[in-house]
Backbone bond lengths (Angstrom), bond angles and torsions (degrees), N, CA, C in turn:
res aa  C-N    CA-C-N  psi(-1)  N-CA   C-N-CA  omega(-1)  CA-C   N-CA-C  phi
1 X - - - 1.452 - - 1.529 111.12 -
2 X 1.907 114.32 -49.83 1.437 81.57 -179.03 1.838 126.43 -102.01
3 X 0.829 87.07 15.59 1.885 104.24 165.63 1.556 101.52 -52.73
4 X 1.554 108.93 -55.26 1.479 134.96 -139.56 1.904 78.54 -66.43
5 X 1.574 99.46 -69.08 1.096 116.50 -147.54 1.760 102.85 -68.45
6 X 1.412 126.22 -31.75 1.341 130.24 147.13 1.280 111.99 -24.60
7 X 1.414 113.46 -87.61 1.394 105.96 -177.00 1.498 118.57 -59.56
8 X 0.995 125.36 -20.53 1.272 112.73 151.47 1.683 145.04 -53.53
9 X 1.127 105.64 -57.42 1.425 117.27 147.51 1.868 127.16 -44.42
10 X 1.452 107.21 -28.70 1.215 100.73 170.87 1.628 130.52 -103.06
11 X 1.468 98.71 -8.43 1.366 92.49 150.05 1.724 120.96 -94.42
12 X 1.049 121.90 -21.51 1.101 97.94 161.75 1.693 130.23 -67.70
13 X 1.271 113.37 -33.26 1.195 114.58 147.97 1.393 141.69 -28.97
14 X 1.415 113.67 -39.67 1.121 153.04 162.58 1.647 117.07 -23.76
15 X 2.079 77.87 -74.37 1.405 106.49 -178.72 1.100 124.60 -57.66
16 X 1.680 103.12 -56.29 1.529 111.83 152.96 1.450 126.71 -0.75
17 X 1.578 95.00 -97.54 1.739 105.68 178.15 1.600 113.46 -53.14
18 X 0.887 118.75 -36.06 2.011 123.93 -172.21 1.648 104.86 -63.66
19 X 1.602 111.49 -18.30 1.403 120.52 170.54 1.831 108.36 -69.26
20 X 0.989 125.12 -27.16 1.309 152.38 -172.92 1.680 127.02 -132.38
21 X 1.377 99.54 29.14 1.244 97.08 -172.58 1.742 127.76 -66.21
22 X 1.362 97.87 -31.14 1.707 91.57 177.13 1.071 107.98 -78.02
23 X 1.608 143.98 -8.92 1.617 133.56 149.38 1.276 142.79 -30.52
24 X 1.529 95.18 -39.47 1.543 128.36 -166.47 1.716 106.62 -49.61
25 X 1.584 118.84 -58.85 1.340 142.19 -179.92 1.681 86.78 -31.30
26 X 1.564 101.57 -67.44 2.182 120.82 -161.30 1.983 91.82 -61.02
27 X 1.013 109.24 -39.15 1.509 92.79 -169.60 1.369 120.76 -81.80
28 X 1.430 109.65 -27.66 1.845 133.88 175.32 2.032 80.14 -59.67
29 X 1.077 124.85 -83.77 1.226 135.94 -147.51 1.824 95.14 -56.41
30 X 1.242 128.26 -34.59 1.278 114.66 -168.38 1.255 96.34 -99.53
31 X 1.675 139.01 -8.10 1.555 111.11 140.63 1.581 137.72 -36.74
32 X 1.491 93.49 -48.57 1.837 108.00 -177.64 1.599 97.41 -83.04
33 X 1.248 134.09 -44.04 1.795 114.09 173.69 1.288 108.63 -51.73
34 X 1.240 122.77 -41.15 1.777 104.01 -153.03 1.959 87.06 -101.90
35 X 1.155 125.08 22.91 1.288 113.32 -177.01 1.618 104.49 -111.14
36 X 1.514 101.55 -1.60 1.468 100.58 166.45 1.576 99.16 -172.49
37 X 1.176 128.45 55.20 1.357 151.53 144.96 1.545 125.42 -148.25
38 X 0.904 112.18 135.67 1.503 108.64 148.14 1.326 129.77 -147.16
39 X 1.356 109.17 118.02 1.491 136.66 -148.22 1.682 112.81 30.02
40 X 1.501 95.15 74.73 1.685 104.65 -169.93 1.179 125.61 53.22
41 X 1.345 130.50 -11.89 1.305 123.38 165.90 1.466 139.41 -63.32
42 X 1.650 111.02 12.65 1.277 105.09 -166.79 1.501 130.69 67.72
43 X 1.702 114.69 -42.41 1.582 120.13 177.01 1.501 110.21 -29.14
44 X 1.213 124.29 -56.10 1.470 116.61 -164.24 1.329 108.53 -54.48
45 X 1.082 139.71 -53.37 1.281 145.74 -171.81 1.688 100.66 -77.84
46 X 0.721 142.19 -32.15 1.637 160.14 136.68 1.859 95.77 -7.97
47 X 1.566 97.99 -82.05 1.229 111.45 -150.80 1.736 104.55 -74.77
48 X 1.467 99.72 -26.46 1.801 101.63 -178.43 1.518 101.59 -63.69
49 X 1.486 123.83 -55.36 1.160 122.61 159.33 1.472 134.11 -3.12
50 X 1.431 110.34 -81.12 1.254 127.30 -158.61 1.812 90.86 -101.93
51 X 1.438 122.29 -22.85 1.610 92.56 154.48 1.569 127.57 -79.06
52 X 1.002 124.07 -24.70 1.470 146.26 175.74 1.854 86.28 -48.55
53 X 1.563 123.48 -54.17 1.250 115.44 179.35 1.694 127.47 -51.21
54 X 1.471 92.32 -40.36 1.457 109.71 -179.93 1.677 108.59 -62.25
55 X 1.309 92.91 143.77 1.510 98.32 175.21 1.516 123.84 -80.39
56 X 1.215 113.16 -33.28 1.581 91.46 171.03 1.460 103.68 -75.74
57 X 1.531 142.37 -33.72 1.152 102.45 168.16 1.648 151.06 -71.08
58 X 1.792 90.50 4.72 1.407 106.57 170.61 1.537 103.84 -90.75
59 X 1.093 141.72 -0.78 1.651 153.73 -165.50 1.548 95.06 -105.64
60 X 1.426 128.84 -33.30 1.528 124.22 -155.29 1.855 87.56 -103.10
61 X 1.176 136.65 -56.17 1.259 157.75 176.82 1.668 102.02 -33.87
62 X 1.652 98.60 -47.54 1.297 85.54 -167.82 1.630 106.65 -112.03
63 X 1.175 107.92 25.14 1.628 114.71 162.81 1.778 109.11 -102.39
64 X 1.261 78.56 -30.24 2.606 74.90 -177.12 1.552 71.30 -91.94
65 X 1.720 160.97 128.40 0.884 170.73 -134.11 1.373 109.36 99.71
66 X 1.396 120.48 -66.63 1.404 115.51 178.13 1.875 105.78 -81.66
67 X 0.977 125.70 -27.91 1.411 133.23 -176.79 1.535 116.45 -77.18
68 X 1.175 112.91 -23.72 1.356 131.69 148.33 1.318 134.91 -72.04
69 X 1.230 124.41 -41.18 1.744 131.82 173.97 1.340 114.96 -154.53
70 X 1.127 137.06 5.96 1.604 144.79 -174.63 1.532 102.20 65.03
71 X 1.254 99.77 -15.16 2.410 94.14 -169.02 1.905 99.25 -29.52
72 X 1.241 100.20 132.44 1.293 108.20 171.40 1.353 127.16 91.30
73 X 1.803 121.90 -20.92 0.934 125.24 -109.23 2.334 59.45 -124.95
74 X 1.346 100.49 -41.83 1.326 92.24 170.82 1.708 128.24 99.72
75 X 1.254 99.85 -0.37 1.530 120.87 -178.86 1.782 119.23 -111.16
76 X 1.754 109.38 -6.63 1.189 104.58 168.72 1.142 119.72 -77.88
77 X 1.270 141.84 11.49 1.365 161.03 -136.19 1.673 102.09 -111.29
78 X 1.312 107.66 -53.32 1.593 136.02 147.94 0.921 121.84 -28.24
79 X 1.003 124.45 -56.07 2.090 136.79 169.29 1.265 101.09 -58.89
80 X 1.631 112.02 -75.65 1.270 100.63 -151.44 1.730 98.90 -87.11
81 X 1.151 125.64 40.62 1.526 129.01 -178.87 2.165 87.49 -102.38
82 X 1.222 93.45 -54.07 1.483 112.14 -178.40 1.695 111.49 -58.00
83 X 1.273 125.96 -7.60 1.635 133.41 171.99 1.444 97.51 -62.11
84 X 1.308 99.82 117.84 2.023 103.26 143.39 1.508 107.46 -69.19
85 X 1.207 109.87 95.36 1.599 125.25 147.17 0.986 132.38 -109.59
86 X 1.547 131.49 168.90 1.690 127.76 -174.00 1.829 85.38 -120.72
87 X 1.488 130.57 -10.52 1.437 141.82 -176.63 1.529 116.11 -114.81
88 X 1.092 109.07 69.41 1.773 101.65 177.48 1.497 107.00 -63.21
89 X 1.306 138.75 -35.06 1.160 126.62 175.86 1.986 123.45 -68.19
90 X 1.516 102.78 -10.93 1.282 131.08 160.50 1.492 115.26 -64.21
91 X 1.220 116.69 -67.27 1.238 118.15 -175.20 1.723 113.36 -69.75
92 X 1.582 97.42 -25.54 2.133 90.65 171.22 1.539 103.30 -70.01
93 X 1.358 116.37 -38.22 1.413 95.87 166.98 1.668 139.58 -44.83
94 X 1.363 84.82 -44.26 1.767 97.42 -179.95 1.860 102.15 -57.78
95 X 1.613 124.69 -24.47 0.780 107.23 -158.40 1.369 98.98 -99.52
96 X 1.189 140.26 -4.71 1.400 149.96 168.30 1.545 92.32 -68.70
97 X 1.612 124.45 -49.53 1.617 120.31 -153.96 1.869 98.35 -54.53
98 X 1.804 85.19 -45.41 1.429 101.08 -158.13 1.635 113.64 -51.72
99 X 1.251 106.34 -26.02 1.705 115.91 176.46 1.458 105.11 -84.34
100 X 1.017 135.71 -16.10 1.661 133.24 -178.37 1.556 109.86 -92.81
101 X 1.579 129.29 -16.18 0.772 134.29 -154.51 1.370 92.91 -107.86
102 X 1.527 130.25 -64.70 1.185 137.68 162.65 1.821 116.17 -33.64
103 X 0.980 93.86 -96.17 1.769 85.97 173.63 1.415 141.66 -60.94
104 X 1.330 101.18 -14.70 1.872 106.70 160.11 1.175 119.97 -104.17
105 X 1.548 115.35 -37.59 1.567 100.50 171.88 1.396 118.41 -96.22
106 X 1.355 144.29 -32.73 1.216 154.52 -164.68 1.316 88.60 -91.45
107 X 1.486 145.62 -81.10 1.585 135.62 -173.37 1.706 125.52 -38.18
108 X 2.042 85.96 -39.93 1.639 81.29 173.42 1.585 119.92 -85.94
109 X 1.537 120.68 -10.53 1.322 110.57 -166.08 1.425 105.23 -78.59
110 X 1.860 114.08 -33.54 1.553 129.20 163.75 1.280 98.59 -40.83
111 X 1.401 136.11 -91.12 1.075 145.32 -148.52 1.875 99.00 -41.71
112 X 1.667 111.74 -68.07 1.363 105.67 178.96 2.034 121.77 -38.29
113 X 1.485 93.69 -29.05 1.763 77.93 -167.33 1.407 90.54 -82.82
114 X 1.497 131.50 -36.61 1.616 123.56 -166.10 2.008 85.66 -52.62
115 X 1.641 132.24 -89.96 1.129 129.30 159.57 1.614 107.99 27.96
116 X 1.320 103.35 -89.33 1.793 125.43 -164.00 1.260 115.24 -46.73
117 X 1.651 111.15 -44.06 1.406 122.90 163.35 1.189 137.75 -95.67
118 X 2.059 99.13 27.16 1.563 92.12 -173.84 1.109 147.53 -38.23
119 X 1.668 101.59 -45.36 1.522 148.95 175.91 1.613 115.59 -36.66
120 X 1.794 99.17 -21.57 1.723 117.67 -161.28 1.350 85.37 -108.92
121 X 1.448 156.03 -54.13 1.603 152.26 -90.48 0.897 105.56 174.14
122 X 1.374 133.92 6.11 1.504 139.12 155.72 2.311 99.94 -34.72
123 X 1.509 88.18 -61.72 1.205 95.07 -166.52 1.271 127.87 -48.99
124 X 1.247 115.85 -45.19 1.848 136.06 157.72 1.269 122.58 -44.79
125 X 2.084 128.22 -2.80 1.232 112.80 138.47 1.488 136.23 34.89
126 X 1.306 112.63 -99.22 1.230 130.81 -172.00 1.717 106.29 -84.24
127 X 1.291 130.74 29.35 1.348 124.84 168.02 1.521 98.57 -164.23
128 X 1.403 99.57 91.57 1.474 108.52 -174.97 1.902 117.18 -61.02
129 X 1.239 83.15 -40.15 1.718 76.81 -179.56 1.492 116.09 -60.43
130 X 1.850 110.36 -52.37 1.412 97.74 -171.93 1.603 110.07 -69.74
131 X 1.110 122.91 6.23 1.368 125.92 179.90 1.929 106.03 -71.88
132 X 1.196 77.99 -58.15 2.183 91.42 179.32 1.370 90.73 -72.81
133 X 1.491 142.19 -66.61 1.600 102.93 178.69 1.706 120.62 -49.28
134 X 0.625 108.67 -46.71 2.107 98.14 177.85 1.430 117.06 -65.39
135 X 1.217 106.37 -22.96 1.146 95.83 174.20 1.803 114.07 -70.65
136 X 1.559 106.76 -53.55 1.627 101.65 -176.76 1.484 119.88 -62.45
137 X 1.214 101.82 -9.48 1.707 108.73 172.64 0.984 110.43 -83.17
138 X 1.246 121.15 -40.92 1.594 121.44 178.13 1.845 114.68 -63.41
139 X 0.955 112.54 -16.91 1.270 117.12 -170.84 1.600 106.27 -119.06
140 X 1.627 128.05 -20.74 1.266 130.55 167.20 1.628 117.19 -121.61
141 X 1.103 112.09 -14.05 1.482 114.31 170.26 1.567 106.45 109.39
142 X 1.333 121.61 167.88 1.365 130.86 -171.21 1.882 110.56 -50.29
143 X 1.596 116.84 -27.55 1.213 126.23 -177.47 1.728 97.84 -45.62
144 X 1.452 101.27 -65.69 1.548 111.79 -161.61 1.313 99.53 -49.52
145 X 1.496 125.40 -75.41 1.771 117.30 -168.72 2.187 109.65 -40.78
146 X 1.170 132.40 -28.43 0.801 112.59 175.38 1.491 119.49 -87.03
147 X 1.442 122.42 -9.39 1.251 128.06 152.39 1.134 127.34 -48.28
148 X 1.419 114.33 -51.51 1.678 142.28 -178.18 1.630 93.40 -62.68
149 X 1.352 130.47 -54.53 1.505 132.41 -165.59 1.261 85.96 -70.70
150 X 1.448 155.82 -50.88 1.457 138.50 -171.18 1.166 105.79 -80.40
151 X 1.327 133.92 -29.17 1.396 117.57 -175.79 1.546 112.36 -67.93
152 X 1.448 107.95 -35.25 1.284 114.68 -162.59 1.460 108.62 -80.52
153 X 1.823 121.61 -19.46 1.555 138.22 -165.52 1.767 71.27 -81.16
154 X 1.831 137.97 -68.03 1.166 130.83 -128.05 1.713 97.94 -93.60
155 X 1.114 129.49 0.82 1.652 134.83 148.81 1.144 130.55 -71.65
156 X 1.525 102.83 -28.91 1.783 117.46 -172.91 1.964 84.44 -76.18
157 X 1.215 115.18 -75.91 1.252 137.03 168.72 1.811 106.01 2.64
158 X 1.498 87.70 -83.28 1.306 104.50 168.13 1.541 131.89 -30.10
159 X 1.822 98.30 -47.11 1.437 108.87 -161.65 1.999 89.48 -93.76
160 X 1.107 115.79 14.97 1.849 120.07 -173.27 1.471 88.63 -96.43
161 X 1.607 111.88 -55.22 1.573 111.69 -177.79 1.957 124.64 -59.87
162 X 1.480 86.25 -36.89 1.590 92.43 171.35 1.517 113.90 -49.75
163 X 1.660 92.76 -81.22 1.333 87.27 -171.41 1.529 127.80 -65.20
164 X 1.655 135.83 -10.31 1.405 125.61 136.57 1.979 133.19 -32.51
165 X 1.439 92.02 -43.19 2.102 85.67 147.80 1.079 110.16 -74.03
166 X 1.356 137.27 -76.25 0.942 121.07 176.92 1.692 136.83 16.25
167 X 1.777 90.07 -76.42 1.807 119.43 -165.17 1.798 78.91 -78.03
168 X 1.026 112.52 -60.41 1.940 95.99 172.96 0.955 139.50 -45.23
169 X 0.870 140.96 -45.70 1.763 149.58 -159.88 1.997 75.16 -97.11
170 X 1.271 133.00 -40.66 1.847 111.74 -178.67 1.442 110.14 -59.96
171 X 1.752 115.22 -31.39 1.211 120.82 -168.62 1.755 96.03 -80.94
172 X 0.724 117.13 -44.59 1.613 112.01 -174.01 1.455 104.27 -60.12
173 X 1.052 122.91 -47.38 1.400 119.08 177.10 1.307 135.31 -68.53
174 X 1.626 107.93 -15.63 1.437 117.70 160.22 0.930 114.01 -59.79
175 X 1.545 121.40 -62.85 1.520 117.97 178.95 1.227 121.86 -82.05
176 X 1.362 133.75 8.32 1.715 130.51 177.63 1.144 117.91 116.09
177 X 1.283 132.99 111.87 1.486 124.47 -179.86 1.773 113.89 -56.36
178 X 1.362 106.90 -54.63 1.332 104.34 160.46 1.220 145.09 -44.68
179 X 1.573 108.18 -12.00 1.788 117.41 -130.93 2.027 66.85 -88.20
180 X 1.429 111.21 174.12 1.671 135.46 163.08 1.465 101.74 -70.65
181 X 1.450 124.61 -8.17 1.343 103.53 -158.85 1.497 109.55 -136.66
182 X 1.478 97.88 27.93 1.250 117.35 -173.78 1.789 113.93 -91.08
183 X 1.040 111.51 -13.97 1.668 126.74 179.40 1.026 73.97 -86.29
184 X 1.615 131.82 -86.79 1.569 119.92 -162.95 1.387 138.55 -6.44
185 X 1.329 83.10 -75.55 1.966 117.60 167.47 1.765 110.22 -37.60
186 X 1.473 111.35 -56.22 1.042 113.11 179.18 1.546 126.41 -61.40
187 X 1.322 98.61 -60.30 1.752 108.99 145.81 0.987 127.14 -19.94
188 X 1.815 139.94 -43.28 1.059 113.70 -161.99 1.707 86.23 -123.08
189 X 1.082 140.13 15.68 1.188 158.89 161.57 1.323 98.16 -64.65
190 X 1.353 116.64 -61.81 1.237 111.24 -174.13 1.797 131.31 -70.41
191 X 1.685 84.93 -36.93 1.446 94.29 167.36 1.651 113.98 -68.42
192 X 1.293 132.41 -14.27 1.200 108.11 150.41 1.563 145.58 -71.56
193 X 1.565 92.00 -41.92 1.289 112.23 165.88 1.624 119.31 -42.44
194 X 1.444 109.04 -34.05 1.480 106.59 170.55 1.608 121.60 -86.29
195 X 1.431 87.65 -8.41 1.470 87.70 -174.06 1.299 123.39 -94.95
196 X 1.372 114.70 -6.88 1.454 154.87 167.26 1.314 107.92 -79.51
197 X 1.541 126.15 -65.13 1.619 127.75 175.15 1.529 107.38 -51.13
């Protein structure tokens, strides 16, 4: 499912920016100005600084961090422990890809179309999501935002099933992988977990 929906998202993404393609150069470049200037004053890089010190902005940083790819977070390990492979050193790769793909290509290709359509979604600020839906609509038409609303319903989805192994394979291990009562455990692990979601 989310392979599927990856590549999905990135060609439409794709499309997105290719609507605006000679922009791309001006918007790449005013990532790195305003990421440590602002309007020559140095401030930007100033202020990342000394918020980076602050704790809620070390609290917010490191929640879109785990909410973004788990890196660090220490439980994807679980998934890909659970792969039928004949290459375990294969599949840790996949799990390195899986973090490069997410936050460099999927974060940055978002970021470029919000960019492309500033002009549209400037205003939406303070509600990041509907900002990136208007934006790909604005630049691909009403199709894309309802794409974006399923892609984003079939990730949440996704990330419901994850972490249900997850809460399993913790419950099995409380009581013993071996133990008789370890199906149990898992079992009713789960039945909470749904009963909770």
């Amino acid at each position: 499912l989310v392979p599927l929906m990856t590549v999905g998202f990135v060609v439409v993404s794709l499309a997105a920016i290719g609507t605006r393609l000679s922009s791309v150069p001006e918007a790449l470049r005013s990532i790195c100005v305003c990421a440590f200037q602002s309007e020559g004053t140095g401030q930007g890089m100033l202020g990342g600084v000394g918020g980076f010190l602050l704790s809620r902005a070390l609290r917010m940083g490191t929640m879109r961090g785990l909410l973004s790819n788990e890196a660090g977070c220490g439980t994807s390990p679980m998934a890909h422990a659970a792969a039928s492979t004949d290459d375990p050193a294969k599949q840790g790769c996949l799990g390195i890809v899986e973090v490069f793909v997410d936050t460099h290509l999927l974060c940055t290709m978002t970021a470029l179309v919000v960019l492309l359509a500033w002009d549209k979604v400037s205003a939406l600020g303070d509600a990041p999501m509907l900002m990136t839906l208007r934006a790909y609509e604005a630049l691909l038409g009403p199709w894309a935002g309802a794409f974006l609303c399923v892609a984003v319903l079939l990730f949440g989805l996704a990330t419901l099933f994850c972490w249900s192994h997850y809460a399993g394979a913790a419950c099995v291990y409380l009581v013993g992988e071996g133990s008789r009562h370890a199906e149990l455990a898992r079992r009713l692990c789960l039945f909470l977990y749904c009963a909770f979601c």
